[in-house]
C-alpha positions in Angstrom: 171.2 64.0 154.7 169.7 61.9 151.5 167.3 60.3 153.6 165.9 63.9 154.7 166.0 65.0 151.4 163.7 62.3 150.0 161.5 62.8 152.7 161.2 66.5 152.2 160.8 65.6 149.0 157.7 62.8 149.6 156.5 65.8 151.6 156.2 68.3 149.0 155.0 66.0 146.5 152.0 64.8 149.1 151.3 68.6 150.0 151.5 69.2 145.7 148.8 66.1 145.4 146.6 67.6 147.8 146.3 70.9 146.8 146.0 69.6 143.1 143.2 67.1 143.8 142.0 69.8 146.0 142.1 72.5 143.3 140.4 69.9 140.8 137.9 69.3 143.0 136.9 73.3 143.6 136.9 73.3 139.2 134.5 70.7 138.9 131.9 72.3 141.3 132.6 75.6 139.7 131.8 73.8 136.6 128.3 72.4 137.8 127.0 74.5 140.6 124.2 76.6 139.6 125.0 80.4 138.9 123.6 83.2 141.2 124.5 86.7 141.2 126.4 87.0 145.0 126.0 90.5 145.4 122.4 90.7 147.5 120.5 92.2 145.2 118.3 89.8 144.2 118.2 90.0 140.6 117.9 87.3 138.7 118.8 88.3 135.2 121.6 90.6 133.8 122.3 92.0 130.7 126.1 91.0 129.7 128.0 92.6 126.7 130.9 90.5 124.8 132.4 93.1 122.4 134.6 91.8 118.9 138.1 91.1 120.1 137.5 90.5 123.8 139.7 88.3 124.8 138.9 85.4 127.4 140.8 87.1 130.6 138.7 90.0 129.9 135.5 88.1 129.6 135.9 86.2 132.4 136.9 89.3 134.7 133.3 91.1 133.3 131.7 88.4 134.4 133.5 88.0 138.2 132.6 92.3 138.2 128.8 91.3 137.7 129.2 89.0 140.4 128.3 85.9 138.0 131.2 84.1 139.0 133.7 83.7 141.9 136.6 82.2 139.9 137.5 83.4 136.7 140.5 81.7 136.3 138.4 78.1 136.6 136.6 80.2 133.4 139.4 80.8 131.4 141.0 77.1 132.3 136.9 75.6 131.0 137.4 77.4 127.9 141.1 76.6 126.8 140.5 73.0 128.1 137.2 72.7 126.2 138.6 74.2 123.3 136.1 77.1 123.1 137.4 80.0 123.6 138.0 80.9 120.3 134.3 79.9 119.2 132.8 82.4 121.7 130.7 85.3 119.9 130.4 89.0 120.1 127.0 90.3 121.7 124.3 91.1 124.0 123.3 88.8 126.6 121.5 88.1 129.3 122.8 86.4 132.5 120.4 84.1 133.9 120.5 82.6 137.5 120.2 78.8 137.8 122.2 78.1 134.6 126.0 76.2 134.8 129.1 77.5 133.9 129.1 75.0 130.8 125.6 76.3 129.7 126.9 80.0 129.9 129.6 79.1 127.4 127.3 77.2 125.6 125.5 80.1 125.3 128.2 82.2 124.0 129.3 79.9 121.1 125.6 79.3 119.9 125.8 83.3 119.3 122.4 82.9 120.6 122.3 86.8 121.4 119.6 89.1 123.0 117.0 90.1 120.2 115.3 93.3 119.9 111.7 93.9 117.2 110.5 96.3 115.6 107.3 95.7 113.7 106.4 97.5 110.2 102.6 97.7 109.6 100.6 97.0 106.7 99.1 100.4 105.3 102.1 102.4 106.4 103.5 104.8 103.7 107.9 104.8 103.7 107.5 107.6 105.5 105.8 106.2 108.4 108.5 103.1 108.5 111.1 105.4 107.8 110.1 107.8 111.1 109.2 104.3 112.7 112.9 103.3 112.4 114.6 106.4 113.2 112.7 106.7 116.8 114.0 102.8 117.4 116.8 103.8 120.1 118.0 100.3 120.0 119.0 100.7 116.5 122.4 102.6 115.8 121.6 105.3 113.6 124.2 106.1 110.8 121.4 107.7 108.3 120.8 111.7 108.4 118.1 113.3 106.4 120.1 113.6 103.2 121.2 110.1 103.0 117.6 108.9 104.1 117.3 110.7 100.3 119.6 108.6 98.9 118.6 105.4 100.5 117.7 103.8 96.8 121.5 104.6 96.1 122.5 102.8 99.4 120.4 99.5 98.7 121.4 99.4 94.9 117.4 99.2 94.5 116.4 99.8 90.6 113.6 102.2 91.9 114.6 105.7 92.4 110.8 105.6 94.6 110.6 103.3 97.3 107.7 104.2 98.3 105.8 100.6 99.1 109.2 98.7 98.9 109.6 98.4 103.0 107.9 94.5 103.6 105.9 95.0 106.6 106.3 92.4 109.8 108.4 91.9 113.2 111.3 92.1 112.4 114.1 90.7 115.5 117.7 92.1 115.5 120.3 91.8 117.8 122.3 95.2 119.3 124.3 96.2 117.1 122.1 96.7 113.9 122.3 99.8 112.1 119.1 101.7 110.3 121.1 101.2 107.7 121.4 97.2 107.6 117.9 97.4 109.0 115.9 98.8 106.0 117.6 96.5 103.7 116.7 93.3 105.6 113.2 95.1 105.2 113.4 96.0 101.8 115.1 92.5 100.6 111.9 90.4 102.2 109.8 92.7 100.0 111.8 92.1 97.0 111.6 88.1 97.8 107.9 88.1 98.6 106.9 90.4 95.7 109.1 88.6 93.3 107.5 84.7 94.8 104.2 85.8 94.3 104.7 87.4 90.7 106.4 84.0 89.5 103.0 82.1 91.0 100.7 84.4 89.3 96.9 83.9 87.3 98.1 84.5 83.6 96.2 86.3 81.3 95.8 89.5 83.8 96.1 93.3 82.6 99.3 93.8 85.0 102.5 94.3 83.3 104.6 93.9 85.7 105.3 93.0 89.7 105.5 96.7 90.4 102.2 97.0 88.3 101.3 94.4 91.6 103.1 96.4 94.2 101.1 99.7 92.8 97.9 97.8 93.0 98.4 95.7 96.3 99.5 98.9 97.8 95.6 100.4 97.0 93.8 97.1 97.9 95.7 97.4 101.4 94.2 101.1 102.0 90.9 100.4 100.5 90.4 97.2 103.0 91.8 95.9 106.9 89.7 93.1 106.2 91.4 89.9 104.7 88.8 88.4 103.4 87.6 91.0 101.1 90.8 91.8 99.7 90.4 89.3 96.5 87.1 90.9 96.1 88.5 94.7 95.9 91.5 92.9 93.8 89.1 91.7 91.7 86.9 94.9 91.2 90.1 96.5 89.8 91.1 94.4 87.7 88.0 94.4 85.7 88.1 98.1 85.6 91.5 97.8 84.5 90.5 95.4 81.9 87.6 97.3 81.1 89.3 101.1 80.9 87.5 102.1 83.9 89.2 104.6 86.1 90.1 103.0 89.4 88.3 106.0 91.2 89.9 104.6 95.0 90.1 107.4 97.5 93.4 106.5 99.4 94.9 107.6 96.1 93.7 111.1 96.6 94.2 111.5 99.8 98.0 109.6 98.8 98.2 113.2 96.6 96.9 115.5 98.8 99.8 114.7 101.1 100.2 117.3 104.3 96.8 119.0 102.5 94.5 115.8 104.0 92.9 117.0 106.3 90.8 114.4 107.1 88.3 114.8 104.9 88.0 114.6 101.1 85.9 118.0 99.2 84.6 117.8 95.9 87.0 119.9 95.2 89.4 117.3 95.6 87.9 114.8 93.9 88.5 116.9 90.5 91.9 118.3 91.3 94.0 116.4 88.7 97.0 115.0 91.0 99.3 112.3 89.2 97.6 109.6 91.9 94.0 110.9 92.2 92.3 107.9 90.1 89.7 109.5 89.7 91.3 111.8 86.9 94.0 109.8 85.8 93.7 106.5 83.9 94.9 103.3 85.2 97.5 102.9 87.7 99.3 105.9 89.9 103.2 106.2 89.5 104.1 104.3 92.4 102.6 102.3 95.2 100.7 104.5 98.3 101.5 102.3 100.9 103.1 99.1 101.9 101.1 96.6 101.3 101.3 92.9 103.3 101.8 89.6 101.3 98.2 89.0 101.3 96.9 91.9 99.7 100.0 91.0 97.1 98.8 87.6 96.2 95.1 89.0 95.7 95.9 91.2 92.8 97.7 88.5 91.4 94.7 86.1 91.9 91.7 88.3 92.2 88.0 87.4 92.6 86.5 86.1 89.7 82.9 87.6 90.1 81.3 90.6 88.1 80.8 93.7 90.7 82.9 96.7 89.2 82.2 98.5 92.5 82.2 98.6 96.2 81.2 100.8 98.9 82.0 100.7 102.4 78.8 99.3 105.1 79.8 101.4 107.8 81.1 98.1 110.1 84.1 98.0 108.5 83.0 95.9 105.6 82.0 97.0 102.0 78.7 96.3 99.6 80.0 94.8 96.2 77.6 95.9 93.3 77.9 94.9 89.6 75.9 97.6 88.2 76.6 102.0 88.6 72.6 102.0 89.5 73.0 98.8 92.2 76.4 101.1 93.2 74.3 104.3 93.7 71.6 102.7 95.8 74.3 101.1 98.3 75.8 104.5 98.2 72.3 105.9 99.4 71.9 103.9 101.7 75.3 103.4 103.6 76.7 106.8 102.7 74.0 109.2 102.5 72.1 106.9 104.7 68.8 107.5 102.4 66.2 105.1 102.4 65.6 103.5 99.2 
């Protein structure tokens, strides 16, 4: 009776061993093999979602769901053997066929999540970004119109105006990102740039201070797409501010004419007195009339050092600097009115 217990018991023990070694065997190539999605269709990518406070179990049954994976109990065992289920990170992914079971949790750890952009253009007024952003269905929008009017409030930003105070570029963000957290990221690498180049500036220049820059960067980035002229136009008004000259740039009056541009500009509106049409007021408008890009930044702060006080645009995109009102009138003849000298 011993004896057949002890050989009942060999037996179990033998049958135990197999299935073990067997069972270890099926983890390891569930651990290496090369993922494909087993449900015929061919795809080769997924998009996966890992929300906060998923736990493993639940993760590992998404994945079996998406047909990623056959076993998701040989997931959950990688993970609490490996030590990293605790370090895997809320997000958007994307499943990719080919990759390894260790690569996928890789993957998860890093945080390395699915990245959306949205790019912010130079010459844009906040309006334009702000309308930009809102139609941005990736984004989660938590801002209605009335807190859109309080957004200086919201980013604790000294300005009441922030007009010119979105930085443009591409901007990547994960899902998830509110317009909220969005237009301070934006508004942040503005205050960074603007406050870099102020610190780095030509001393001895008529501009008070680095919204005195913004103000003027913002014109220079209307007046000119071209990069290379922008020191020039930089430099033009900062002699005219040196000198008392009226800035006399036509973005700022089509910037006051607002929903009245119509794409043209009158005479008429030349001499309507608006607190941004420089051609009535002295020296700077109140605020910025557009976001202006690092480059046209840095030229105000180191302008041309030549002598034209004016500038008229060729007609190829490019403008004719002049030093003198008589040299200014000629290039006007003869670009604008298109009158032969």
């Amino acid at each position: 009776m011993i004896k057949q217990f002890f050989k009942l018991t060999a037996l179990v023990i033998l049958i135990a061993s197999f299935i073990g070694a067997w069972y270890w065997n099926e983890y390891n190539i569930f651990l290496e093999k090369p993922l494909v999605f087993s449900d015929d269709s061919n795809r080769t990518e997924q998009i996966f979602t890992i929300n906060k406070g998923d736990s493993i179990k639940k993760i590992a049954r998404s994945l079996q769901q998406q047909h990623f994976i056959e076993h998701p109990e040989f997931f959950w065992l990688y993970t609490r053997l490996s030590k990293t289920a605790e370090q895997i990170k809320a997000g958007e992914y994307t499943l990719t066929s080919g990759i390894t079971v260790k690569e996928l949790v890789a993957r998860f750890v890093s945080g390395k999540v699915n990245q959306y952009s949205l790019t912010i253009v130079e010459g844009w007024t906040l309006q334009d970004a702000l309308a930009q952003i809102k139609k941005d269905a990736r984004l989660i929008h938590i801002l209605d119109d009335e807190q859109l009017k309080k957004l200086p409030e919201l980013l604790n930003s000294p300005y009441k105006n922030l007009e010119g105070f979105i930085y443009p570029d591409t901007y990547k963000f994960p899902k998830g990102t509110t317009d909220l957290q969005f237009i301070k990221r934006a508004y942040e690498q503005m205050q960074k740039i603007l406050n870099q180049e102020w610190l780095t500036r030509e001393k001895g220049g008529p501009l008070k201070s680095s919204y005195d820059a913004l103000i003027l960067a913002s014109i220079v980035e209307k007046e000119s797409g071209v990069s290379s002229e922008r020191s020039k136009i930089a430099g033009v008004f900062i002699r005219r501010i040196k000198k008392k000259m009226r800035l006399q740039s036509d973005p700022t009056i089509i910037y006051g004419m607002g929903e009245n541009y119509k794409g043209n500009i009158r005479r008429k509106d030349i001499n309507k007195k608006t607190p941004y049409n420089t051609y009535q007021i002295n020296g700077l408008p109140p605020t910025p009339i557009a976001i202006a890009g690092k480059q046209a930044i840095h030229a105000v702060l180191h302008p041309d050092k030549g002598k034209s006080l004016y500038f008229v645009a060729d007609g190829s995109g490019g403008h004719i600097f002049t030093n003198s009102l008589k040299a200014h009138n000629k290039a006007v003849r003869k670009y604008i009115l298109k009158k032969k000298n």
